[in-house]
N, CA, C and O atoms as a GROMACS GRO file, in nm:
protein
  264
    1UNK      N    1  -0.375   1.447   0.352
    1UNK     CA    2  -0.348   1.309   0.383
    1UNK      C    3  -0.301   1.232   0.260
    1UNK      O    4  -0.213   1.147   0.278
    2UNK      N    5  -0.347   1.249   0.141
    2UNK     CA    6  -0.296   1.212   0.009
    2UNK      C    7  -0.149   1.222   0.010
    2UNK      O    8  -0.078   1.122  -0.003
    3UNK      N    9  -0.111   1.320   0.022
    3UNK     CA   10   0.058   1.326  -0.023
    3UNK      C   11   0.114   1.265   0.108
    3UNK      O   12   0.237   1.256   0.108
    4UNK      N   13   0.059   1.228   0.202
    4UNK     CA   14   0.133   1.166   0.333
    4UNK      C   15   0.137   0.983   0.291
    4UNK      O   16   0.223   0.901   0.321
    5UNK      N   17   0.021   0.968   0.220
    5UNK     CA   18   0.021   0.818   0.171
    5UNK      C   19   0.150   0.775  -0.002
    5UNK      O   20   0.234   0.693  -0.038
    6UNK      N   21   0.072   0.912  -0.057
    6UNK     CA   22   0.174   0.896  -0.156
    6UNK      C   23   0.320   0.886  -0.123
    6UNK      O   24   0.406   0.829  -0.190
    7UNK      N   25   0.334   0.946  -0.013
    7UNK     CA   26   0.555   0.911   0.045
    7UNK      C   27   0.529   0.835   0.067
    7UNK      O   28   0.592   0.759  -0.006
    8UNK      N   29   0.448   0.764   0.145
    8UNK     CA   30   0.437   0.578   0.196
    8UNK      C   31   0.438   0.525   0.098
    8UNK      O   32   0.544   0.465   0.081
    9UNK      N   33   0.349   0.512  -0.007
    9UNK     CA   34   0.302   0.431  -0.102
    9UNK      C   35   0.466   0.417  -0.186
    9UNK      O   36   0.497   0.305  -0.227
   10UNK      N   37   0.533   0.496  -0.201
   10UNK     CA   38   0.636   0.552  -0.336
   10UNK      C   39   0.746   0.400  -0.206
   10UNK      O   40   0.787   0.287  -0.233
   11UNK      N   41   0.751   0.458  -0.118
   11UNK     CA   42   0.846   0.345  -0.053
   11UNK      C   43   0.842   0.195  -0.034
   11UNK      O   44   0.929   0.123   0.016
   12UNK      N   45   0.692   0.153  -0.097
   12UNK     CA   46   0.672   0.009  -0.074
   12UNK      C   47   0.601  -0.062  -0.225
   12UNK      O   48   0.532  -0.159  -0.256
   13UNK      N   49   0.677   0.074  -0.304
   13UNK     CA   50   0.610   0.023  -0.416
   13UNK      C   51   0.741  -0.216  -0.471
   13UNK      O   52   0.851  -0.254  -0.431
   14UNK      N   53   0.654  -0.274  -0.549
   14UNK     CA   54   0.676  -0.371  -0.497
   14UNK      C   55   0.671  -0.484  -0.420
   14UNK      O   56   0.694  -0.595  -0.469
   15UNK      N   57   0.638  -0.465  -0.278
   15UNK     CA   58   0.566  -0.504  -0.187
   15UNK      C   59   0.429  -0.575  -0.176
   15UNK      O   60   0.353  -0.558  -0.271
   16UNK      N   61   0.400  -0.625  -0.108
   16UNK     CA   62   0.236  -0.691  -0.103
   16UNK      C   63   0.208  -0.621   0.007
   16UNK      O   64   0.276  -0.610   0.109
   17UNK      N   65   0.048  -0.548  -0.032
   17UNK     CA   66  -0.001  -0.480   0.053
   17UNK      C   67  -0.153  -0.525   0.057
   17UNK      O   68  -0.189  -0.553  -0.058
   18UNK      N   69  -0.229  -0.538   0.126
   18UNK     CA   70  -0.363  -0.524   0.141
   18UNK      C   71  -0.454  -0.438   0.215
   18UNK      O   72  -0.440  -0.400   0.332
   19UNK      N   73  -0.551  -0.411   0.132
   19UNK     CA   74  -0.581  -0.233   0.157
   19UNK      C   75  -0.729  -0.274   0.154
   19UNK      O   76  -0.785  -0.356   0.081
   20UNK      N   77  -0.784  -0.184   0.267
   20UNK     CA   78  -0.951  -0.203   0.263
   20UNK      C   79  -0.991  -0.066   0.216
   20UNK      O   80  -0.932   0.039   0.243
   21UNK      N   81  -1.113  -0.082   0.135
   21UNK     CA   82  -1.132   0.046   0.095
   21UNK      C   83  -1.281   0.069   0.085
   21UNK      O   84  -1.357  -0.026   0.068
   22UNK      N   85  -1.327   0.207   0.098
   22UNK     CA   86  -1.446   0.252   0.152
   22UNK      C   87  -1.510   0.195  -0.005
   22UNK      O   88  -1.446   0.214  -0.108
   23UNK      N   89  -1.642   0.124  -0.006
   23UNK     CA   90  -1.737   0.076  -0.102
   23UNK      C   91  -1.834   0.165  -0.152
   23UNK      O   92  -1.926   0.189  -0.074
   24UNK      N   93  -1.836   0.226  -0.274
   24UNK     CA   94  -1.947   0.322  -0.295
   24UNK      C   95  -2.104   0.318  -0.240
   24UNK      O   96  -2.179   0.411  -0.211
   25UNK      N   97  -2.125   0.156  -0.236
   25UNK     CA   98  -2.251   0.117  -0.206
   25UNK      C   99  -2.270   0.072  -0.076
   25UNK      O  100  -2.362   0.000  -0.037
   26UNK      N  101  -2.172   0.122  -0.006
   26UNK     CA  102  -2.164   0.123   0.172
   26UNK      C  103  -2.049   0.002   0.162
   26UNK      O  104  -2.009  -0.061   0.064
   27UNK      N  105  -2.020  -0.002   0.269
   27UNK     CA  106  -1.916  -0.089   0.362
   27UNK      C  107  -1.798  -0.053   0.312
   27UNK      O  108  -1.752   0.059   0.290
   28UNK      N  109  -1.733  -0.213   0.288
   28UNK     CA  110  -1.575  -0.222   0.247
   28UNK      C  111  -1.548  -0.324   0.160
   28UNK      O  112  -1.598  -0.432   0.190
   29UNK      N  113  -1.474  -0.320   0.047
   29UNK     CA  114  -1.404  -0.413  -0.016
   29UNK      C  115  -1.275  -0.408   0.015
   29UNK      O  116  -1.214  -0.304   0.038
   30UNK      N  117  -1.204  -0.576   0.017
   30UNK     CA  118  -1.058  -0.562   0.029
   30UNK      C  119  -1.000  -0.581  -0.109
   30UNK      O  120  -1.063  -0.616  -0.209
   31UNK      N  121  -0.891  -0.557  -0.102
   31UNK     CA  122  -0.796  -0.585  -0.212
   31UNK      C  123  -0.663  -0.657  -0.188
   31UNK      O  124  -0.633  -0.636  -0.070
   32UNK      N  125  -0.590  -0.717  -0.234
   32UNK     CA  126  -0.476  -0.763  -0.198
   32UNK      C  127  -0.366  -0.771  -0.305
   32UNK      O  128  -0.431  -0.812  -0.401
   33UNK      N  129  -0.272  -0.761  -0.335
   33UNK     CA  130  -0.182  -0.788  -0.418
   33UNK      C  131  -0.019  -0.694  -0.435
   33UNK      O  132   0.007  -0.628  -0.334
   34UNK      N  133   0.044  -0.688  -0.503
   34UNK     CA  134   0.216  -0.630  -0.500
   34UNK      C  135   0.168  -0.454  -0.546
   34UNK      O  136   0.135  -0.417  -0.658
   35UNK      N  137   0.174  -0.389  -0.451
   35UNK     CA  138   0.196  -0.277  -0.541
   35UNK      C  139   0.266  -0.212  -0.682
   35UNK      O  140   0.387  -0.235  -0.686
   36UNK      N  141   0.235  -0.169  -0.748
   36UNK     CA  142   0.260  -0.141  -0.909
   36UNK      C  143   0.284   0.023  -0.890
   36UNK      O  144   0.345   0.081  -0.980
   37UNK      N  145   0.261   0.060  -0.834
   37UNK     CA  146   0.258   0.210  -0.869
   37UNK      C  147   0.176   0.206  -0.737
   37UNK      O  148   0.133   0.105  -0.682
   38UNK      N  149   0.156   0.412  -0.675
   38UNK     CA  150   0.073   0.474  -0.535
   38UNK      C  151  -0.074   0.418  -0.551
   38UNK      O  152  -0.123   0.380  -0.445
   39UNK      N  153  -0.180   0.401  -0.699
   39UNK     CA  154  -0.266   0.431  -0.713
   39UNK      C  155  -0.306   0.308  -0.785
   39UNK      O  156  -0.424   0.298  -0.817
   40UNK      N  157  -0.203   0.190  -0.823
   40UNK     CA  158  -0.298   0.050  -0.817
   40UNK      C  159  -0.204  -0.057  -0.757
   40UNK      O  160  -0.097  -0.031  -0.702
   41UNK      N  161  -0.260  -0.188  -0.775
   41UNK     CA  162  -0.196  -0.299  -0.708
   41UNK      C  163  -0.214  -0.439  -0.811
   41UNK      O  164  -0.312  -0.435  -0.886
   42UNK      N  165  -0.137  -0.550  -0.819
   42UNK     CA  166  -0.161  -0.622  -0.954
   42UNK      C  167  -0.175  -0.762  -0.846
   42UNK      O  168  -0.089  -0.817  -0.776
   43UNK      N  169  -0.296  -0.786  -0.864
   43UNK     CA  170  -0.344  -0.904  -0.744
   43UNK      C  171  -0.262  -1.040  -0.810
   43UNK      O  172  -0.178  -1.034  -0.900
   44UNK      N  173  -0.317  -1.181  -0.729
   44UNK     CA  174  -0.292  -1.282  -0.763
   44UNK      C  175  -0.353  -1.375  -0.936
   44UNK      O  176  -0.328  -1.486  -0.984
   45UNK      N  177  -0.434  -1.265  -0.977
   45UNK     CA  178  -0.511  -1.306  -1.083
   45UNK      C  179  -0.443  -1.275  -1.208
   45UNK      O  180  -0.467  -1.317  -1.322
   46UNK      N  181  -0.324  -1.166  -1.154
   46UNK     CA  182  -0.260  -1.064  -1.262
   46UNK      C  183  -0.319  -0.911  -1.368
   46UNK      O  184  -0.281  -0.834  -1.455
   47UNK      N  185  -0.454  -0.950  -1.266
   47UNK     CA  186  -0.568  -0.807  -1.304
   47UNK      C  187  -0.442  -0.706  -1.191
   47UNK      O  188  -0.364  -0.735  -1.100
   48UNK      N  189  -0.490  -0.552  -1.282
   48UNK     CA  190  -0.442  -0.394  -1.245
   48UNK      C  191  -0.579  -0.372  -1.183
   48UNK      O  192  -0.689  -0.378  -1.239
   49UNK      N  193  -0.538  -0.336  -1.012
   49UNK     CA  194  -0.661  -0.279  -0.983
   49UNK      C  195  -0.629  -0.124  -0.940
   49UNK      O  196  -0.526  -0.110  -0.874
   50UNK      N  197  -0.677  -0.050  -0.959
   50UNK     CA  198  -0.629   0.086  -0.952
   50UNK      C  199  -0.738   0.131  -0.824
   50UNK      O  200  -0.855   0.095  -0.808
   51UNK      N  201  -0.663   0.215  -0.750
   51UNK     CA  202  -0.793   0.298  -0.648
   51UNK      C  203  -0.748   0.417  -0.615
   51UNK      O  204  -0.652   0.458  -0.680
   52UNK      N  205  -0.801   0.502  -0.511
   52UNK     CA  206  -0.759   0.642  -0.486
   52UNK      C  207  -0.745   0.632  -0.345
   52UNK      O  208  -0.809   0.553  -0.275
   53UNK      N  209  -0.630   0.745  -0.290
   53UNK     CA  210  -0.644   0.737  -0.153
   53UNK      C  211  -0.736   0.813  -0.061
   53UNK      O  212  -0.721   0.813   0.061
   54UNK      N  213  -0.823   0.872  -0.118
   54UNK     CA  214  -0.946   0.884  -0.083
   54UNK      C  215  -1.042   0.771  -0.028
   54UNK      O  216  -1.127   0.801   0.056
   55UNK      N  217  -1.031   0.663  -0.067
   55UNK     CA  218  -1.085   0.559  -0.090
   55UNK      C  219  -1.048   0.436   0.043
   55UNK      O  220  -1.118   0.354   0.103
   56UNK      N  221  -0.952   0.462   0.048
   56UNK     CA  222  -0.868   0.374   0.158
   56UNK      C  223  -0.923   0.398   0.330
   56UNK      O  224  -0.918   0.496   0.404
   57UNK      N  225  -0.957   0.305   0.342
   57UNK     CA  226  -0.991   0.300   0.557
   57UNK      C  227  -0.887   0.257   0.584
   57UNK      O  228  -0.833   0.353   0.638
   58UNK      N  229  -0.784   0.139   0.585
   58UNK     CA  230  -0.671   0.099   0.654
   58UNK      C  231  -0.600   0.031   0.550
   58UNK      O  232  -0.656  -0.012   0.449
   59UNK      N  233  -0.467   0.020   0.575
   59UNK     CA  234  -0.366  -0.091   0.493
   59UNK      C  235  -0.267  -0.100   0.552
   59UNK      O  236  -0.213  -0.022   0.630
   60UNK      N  237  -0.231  -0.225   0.506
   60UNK     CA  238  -0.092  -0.277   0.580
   60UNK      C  239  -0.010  -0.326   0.452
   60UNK      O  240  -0.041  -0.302   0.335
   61UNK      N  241   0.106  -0.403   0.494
   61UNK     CA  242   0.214  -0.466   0.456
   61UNK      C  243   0.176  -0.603   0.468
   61UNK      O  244   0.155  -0.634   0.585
   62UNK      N  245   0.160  -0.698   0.382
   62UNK     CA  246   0.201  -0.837   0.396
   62UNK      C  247   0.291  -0.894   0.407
   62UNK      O  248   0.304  -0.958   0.302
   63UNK      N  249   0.424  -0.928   0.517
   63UNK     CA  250   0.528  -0.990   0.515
   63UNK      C  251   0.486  -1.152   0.539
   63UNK      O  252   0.404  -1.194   0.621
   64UNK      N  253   0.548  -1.214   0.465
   64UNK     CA  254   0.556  -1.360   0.442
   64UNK      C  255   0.634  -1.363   0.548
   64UNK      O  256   0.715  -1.278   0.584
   65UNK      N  257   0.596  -1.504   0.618
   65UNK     CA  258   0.683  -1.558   0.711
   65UNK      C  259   0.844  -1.652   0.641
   65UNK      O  260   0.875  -1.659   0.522
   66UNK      N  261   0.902  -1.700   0.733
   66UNK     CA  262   1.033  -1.688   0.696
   66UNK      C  263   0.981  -1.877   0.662
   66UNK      O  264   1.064  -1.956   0.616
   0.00000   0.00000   0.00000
């Protein structure tokens, strides 16, 4: 499943994506921000947050409305 996200990921690098991801200490944290690369994302704060796709329960695309 990794290399099936990594072709996704490589095509929207750029993009705003928000990605929920499995929490070591149970549940979910979200994340939000432009993708930078498959394996982080550079939020609204201008912090690099890096994760694995191991890690990931769902994500989408953020398209701004027109």
């Amino acid at each position: 499943m990794a290399s099936h996200l990594q072709e996704r990921f490589e095509a929207l690098i750029g993009k705003r994506l928000t990605i929920r991801l499995h929490d070591p200490e149970g549940g979910f944290r979200d994340i939000v921000g432009i993708l930078e690369n498959t394996h982080s994302l550079r939020n609204r704060h201008g912090q690099l947050i890096e994760f694995s796709h191991d890690q990931i329960f769902i994500w989408r695309e953020v398209i701004a409305k027109p």
